[in-house]
VMD Tcl script that builds the backbone (N, CA, C; Angstrom):
set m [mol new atoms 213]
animate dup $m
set s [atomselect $m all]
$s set {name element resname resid chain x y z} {
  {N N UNK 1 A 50.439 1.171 83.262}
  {CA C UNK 1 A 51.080 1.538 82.009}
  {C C UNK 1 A 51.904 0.365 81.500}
  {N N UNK 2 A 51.770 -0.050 80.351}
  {CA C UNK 2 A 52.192 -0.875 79.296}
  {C C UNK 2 A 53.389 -0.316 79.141}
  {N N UNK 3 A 54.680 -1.302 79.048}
  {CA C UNK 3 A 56.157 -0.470 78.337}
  {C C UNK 3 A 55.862 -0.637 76.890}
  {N N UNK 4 A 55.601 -2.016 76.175}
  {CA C UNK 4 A 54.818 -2.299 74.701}
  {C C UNK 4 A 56.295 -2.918 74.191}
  {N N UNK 5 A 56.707 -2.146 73.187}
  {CA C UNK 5 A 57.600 -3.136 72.534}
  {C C UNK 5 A 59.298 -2.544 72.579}
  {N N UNK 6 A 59.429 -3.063 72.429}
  {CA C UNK 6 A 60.924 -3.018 72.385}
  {C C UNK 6 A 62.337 -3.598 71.836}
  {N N UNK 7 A 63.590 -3.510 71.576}
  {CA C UNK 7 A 64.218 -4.640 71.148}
  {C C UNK 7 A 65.792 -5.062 71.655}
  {N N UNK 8 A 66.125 -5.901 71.573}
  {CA C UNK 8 A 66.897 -6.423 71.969}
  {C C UNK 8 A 68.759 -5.912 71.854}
  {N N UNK 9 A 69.923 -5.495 72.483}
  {CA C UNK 9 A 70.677 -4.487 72.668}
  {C C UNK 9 A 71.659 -5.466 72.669}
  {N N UNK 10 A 71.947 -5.766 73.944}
  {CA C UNK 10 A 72.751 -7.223 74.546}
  {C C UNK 10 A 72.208 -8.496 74.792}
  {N N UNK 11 A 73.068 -9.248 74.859}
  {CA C UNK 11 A 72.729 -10.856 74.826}
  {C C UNK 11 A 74.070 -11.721 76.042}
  {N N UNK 12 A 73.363 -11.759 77.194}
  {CA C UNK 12 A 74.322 -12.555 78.059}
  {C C UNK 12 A 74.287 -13.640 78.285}
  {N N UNK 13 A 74.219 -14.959 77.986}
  {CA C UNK 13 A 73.525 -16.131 78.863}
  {C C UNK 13 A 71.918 -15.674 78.437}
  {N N UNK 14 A 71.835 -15.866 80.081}
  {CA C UNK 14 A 70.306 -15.588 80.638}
  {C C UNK 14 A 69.724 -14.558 80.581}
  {N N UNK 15 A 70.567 -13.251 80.496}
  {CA C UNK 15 A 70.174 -11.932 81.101}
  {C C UNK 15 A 70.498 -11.551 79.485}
  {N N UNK 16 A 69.221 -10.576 79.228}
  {CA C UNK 16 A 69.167 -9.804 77.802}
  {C C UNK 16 A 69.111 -8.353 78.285}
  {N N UNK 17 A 69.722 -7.224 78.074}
  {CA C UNK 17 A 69.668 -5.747 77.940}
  {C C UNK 17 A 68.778 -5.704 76.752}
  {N N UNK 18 A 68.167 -4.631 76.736}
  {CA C UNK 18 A 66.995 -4.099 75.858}
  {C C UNK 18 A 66.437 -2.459 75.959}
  {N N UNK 19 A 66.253 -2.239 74.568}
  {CA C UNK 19 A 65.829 -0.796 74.682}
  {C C UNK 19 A 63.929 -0.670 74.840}
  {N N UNK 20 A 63.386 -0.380 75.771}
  {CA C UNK 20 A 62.226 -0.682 76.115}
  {C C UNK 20 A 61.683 0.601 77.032}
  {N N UNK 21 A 61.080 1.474 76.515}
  {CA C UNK 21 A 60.893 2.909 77.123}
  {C C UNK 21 A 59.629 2.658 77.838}
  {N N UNK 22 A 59.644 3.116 79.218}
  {CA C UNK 22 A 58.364 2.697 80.131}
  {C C UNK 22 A 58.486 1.554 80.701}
  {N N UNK 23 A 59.165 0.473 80.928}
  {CA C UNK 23 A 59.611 -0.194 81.278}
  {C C UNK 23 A 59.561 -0.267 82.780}
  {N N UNK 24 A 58.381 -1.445 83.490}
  {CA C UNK 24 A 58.673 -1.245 84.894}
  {C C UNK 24 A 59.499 -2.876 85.309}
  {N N UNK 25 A 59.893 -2.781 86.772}
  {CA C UNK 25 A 60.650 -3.061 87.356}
  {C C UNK 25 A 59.242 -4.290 88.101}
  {N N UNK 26 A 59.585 -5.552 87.530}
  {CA C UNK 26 A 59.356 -6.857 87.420}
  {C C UNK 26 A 58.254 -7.199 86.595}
  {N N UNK 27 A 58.290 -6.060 85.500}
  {CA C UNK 27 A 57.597 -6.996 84.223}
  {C C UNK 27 A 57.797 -7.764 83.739}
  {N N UNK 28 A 56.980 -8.627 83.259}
  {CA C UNK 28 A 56.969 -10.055 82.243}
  {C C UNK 28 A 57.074 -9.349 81.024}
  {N N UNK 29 A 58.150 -9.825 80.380}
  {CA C UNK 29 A 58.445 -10.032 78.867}
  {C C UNK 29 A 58.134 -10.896 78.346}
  {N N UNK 30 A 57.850 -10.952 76.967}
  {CA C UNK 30 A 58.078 -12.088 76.041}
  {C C UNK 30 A 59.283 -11.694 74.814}
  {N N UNK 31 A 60.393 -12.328 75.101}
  {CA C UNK 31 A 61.714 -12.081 74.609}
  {C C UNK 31 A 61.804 -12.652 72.608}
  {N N UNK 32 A 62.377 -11.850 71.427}
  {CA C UNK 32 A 62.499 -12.507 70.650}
  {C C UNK 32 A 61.270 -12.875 69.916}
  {N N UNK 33 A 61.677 -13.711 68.770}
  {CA C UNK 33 A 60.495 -14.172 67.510}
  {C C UNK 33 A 59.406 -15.518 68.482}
  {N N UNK 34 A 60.904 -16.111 69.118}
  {CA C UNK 34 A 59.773 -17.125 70.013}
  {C C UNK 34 A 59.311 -16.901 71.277}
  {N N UNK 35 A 58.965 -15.764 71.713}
  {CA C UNK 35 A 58.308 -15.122 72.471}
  {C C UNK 35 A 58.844 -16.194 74.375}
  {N N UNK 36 A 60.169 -16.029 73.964}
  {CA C UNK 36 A 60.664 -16.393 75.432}
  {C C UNK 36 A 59.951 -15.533 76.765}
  {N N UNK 37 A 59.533 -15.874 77.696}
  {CA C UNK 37 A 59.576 -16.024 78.813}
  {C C UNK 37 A 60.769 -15.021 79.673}
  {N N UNK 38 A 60.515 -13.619 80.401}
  {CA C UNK 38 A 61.637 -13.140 81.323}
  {C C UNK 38 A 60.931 -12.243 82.158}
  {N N UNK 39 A 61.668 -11.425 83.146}
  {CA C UNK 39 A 61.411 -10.610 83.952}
  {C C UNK 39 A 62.152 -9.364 84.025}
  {N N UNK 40 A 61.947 -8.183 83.568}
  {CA C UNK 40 A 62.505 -7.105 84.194}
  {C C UNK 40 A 63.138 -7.110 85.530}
  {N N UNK 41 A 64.498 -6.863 85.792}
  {CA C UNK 41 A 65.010 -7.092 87.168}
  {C C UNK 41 A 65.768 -5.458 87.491}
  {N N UNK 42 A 66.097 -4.709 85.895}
  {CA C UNK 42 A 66.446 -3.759 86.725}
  {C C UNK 42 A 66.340 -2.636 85.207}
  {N N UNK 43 A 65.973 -1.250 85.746}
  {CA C UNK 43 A 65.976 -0.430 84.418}
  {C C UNK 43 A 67.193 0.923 84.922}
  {N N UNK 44 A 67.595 1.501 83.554}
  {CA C UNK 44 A 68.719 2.503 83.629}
  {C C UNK 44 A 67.998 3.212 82.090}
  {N N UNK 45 A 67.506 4.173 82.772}
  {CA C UNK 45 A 66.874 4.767 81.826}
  {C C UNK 45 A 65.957 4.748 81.099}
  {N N UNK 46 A 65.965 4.193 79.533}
  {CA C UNK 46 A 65.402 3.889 78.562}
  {C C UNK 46 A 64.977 1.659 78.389}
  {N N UNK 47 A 66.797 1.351 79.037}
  {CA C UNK 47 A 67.054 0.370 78.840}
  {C C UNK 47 A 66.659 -0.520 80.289}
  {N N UNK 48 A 66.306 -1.688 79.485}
  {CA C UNK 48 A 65.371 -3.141 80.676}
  {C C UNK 48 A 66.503 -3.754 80.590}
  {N N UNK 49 A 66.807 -4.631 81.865}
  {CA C UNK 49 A 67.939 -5.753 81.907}
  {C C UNK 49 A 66.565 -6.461 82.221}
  {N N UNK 50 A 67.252 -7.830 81.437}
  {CA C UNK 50 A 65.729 -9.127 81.632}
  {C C UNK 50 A 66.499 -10.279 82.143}
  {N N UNK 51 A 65.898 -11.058 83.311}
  {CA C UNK 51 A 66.029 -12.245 82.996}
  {C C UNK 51 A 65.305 -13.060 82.151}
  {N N UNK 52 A 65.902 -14.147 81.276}
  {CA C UNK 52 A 65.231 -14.647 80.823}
  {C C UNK 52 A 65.071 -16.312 81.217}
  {N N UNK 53 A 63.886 -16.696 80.950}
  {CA C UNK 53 A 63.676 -17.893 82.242}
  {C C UNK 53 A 63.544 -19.348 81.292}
  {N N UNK 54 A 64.261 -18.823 79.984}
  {CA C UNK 54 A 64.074 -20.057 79.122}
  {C C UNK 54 A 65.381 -20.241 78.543}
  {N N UNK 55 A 65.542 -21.437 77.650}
  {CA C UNK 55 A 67.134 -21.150 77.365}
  {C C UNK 55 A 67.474 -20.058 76.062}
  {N N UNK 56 A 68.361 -19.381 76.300}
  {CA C UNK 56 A 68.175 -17.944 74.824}
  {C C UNK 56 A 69.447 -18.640 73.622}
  {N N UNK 57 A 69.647 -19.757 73.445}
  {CA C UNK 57 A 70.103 -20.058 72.455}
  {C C UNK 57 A 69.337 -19.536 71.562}
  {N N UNK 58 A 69.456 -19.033 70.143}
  {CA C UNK 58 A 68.953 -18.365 69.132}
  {C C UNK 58 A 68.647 -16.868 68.654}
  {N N UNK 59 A 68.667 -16.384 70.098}
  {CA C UNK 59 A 68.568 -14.985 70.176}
  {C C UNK 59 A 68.933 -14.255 69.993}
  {N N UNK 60 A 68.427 -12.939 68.867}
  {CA C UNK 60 A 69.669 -12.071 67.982}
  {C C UNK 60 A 69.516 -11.000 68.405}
  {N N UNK 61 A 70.167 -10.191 68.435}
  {CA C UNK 61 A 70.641 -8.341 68.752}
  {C C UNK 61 A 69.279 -7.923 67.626}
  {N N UNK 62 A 68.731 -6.739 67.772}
  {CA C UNK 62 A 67.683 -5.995 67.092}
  {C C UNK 62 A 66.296 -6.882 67.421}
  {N N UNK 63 A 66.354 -8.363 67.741}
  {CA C UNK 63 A 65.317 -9.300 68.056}
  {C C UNK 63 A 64.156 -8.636 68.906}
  {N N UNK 64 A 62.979 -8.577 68.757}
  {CA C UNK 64 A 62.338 -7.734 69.375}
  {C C UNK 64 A 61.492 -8.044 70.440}
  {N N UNK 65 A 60.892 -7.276 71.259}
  {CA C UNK 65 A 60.150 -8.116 72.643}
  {C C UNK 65 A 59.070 -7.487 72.858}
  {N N UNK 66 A 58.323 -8.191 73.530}
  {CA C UNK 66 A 56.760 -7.260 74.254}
  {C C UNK 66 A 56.920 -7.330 75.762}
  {N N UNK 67 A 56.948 -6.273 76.112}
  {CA C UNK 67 A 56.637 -5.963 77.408}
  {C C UNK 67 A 54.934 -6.258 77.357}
  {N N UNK 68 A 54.630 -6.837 79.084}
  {CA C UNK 68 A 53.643 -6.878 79.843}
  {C C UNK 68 A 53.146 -6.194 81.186}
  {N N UNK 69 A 52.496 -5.741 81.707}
  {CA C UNK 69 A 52.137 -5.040 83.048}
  {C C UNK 69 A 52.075 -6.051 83.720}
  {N N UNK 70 A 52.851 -6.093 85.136}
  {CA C UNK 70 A 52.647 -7.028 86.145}
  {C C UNK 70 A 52.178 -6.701 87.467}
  {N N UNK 71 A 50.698 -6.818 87.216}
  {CA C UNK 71 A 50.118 -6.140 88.268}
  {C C UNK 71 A 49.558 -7.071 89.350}
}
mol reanalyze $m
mol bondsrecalc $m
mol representation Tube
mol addrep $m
């Protein structure tokens, strides 16, 4: 199962919170318009905490993401 899309909540550094329903636990994201690079590291509910593995200078709140299956 695909989580699909989702968008962006919080903005830490490295680590982005996100509202992303279905969401498993070490999916690849692609974060934002420039399709950054992250990993699902932990879910609470609805919401994905990501690392993100690129630098997130630019990255805005509502910014949206694609979840991937990491199988």
């Amino acid at each position: 199962m695909s989580s699909g899309k989702g968008r962006i909540v919080y903005i830490s550094g490295p680590v982005v919170k996100a509202e992303l329903p279905g969401a498993l636990l070490y999916e690849l994201v692609f974060v934002g318009e420039l399709g950054l690079f992250g990993e699902v590291v932990r879910i609470q509910g609805d919401m994905a905490f990501i690392q993100v593995y690129e630098e997130t200078t630019g990255l805005r709140l509502e910014s949206p993401l694609l979840g991937l299956v990491n199988r």
